[in-house]
N, C-alpha and C positions, 0 to 999 in steps of 0.2 A: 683326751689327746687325739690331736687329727693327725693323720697316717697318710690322706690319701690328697692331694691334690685337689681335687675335681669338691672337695669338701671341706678345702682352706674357704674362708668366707673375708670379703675384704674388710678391713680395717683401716683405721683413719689416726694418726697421730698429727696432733697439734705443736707444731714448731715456731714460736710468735706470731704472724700475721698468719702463716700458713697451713695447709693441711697436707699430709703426705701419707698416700693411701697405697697400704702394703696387706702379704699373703702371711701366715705364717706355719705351717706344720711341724709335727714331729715332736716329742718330748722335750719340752722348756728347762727343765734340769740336764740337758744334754749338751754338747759344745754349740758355739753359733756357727752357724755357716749364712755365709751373706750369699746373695745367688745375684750378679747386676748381670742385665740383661742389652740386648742390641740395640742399634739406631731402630725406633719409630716402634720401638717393643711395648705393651704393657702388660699388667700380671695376667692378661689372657694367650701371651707368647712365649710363657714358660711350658717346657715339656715335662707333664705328669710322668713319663718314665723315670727322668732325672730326677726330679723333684723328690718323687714318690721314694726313689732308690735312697737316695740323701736324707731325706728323713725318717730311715729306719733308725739312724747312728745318730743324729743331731739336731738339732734346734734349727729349721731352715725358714730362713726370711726373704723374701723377694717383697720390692716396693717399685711404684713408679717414681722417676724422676720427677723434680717441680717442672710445672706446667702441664705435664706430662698425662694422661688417661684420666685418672680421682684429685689426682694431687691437687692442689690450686698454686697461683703464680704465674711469673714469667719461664715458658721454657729459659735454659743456661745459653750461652750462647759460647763457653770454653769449657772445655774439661775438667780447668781446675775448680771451676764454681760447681760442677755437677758433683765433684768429690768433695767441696768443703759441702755443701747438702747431704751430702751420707753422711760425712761425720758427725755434722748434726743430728742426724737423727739419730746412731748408734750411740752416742755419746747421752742423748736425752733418755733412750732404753735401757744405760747405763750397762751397754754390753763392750767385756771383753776378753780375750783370748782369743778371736775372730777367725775360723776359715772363711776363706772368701774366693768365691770362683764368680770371674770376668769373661764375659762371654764377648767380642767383637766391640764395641763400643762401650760396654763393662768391662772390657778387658785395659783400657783406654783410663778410665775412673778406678781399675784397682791398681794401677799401678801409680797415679798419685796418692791413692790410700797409703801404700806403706811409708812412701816418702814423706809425705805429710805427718804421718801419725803410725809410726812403725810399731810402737809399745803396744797400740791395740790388737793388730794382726800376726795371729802362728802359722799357718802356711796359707799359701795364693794357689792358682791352677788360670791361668790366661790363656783362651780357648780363640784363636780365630784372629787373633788381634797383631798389635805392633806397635812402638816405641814411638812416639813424639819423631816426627821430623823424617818417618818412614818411609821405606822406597813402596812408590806407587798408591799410597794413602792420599793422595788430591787426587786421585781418582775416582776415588766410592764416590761421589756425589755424579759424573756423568755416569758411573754402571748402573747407580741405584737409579735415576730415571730413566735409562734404556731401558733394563730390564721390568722394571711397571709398567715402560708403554708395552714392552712384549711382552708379558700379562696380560695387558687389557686383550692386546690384538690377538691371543691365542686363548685367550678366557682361563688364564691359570692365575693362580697367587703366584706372586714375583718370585716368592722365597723357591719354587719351583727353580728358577735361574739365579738369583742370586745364591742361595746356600749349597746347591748339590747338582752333580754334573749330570750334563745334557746325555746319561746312558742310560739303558733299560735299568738299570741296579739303582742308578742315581735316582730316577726318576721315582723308582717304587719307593724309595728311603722316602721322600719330597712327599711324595701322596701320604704314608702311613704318618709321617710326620704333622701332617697339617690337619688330618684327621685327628690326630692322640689330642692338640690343640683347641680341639675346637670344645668349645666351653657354653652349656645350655643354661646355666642356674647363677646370680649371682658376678653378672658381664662386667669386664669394664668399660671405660667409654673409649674409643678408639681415638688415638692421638691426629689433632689437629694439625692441618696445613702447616699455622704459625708455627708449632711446637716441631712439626717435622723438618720445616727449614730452619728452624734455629741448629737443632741436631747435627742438619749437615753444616753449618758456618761454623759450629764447633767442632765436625771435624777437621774442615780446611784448615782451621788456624793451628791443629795438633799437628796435622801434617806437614804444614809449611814452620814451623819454630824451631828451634835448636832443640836436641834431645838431650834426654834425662841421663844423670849421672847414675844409671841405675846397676854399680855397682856399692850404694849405698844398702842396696838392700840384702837383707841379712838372715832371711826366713828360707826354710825351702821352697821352691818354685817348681812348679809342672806347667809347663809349655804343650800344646798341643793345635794338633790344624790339622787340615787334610791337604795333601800333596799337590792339591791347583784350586787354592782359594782365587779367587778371581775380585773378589772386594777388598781384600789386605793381604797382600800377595806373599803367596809362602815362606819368601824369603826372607819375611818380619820374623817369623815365627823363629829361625835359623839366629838373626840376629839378638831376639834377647836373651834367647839359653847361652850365647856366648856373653851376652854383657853382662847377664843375673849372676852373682859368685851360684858355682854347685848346680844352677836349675837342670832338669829333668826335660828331654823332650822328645815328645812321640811324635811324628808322623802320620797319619792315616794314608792309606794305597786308594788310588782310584775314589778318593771325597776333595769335597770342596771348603767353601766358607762352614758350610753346618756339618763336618764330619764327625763332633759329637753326639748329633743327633743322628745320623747315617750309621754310626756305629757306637749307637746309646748303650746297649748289653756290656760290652767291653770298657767303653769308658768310665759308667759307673763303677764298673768294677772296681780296675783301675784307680780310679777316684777314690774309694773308701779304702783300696789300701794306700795310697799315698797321701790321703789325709789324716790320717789313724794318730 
């Protein structure tokens, strides 16, 4: 049984023509937890804290997207094709009872997961994210290229700016974070131009379309963000606890886009009690 992250080894499932190359940890006789991760992410974007914590209690699966890092294909160019592609693949690993936590642009793909295929998912956690047709979601695509070029020009990783705020506290979360990330043994390949412009055109068109009836869904929901996301602006997050029946939602003080990961200790926590 692998435990640790850093000792998941990738994996390659064959889907017809295609290949979809995922992580897996944690005791296989355990519940599934699906783990979808952000624009322009692959399995070397996932945080071993989270990871690690998640698969003390369950069977945790992280994959790339098609086109995406291992995978092979055309990156999606919508949301809905990047979810009928999971389903595909859960469906072919013949898993079900599924938690699933959506990170930012996963948060985007798990919520046509349930709509789509409710019977296979028991509870969600949508981290960072917002609702089809969101205030200030045609945005990410000018933030996400400001804040690269102010990367390049200040010599940091973007995720510095885009996930966690410009303070001293912010900043340390940012460095330790990107440190826990970085991945020596077993790399994936870093997501291509093509695939990363497809990413953002699917997210315009979620952004720009009418939104989901998402009071069809019927599981419990954990909502969470930090209090000045600047790429799906916090007031997505406010919205779908109101539109989800029952959802649950946190806040984080003083975080941004990544304040799971700014405040990984607590959210795990968190996380395994309200996945339970």
């Amino acid at each position: 049984m692998i435990q640790k992250y850093k000792d998941a080894k990738t994996q390659q499932l064959i889907l017809g023509k295609q290949i979809v190359a995922y992580r897996r940890l944690g005791e296989k006789t355990n519940p599934t937890l699906l783990f979808l991760n952000h624009l322009a992410s692959t399995l070397d974007s996932c945080d071993p804290e989270v990871m690690d914590a998640l698969a003390q209690y369950y069977d945790v699966i992280a994959l790339d997207y098609q086109g995406v890092g291992q995978s092979t294909g055309q990156a999606r160019e919508t949301i809905e094709a990047m979810a009928d592609d999971v389903l595909a693949f859960v469906s072919t690993l013949e898993l079900t009872a599924i938690r699933v936590v959506g990170f930012s642009l996963g948060g985007f793909v798990a919520q046509q997961l349930l709509l789509k295929a409710p019977e296979r998912f028991t509870k969600c956690i949508l981290a960072g994210t917002g609702g089809a047709g969101g205030e200030g979601i045609n945005r990410v695509m000018r933030i996400t290229i400001y804040d690269i070029l102010r990367g390049w020009v200040t010599l940091r990783d973007p995720k510095h700016y885009l996930f966690f705020p410009v303070t001293p506290a912010g900043q340390q979360a940012a460095r330790d974070f990107i440190a826990r990330i970085k991945r020596t043994e077993d790399k994936d390949t870093p997501i291509k131009l093509s695939a990363f412009l497809a990413q953002l055109r699917a997210i315009l068109v979620w952004a720009n379309r009418e939104k989901d009836d998402l009071s069809k869904i019927t599981i419990p929901v954990w909502v969470v963000n930090g209090d000045n996301d600047r790429m799906v602006p916090t007031q997505n997050s406010y919205d779908l606890a109101n539109r989800i029946p029952g959802a649950k939602l946190t806040i984080y003080p003083n975080a941004g886009h990544g304040a799971i990961f700014q405040y990984h200790e607590d959210f795990v926590n968190k996380a395994l009690e309200f996945l339970k």
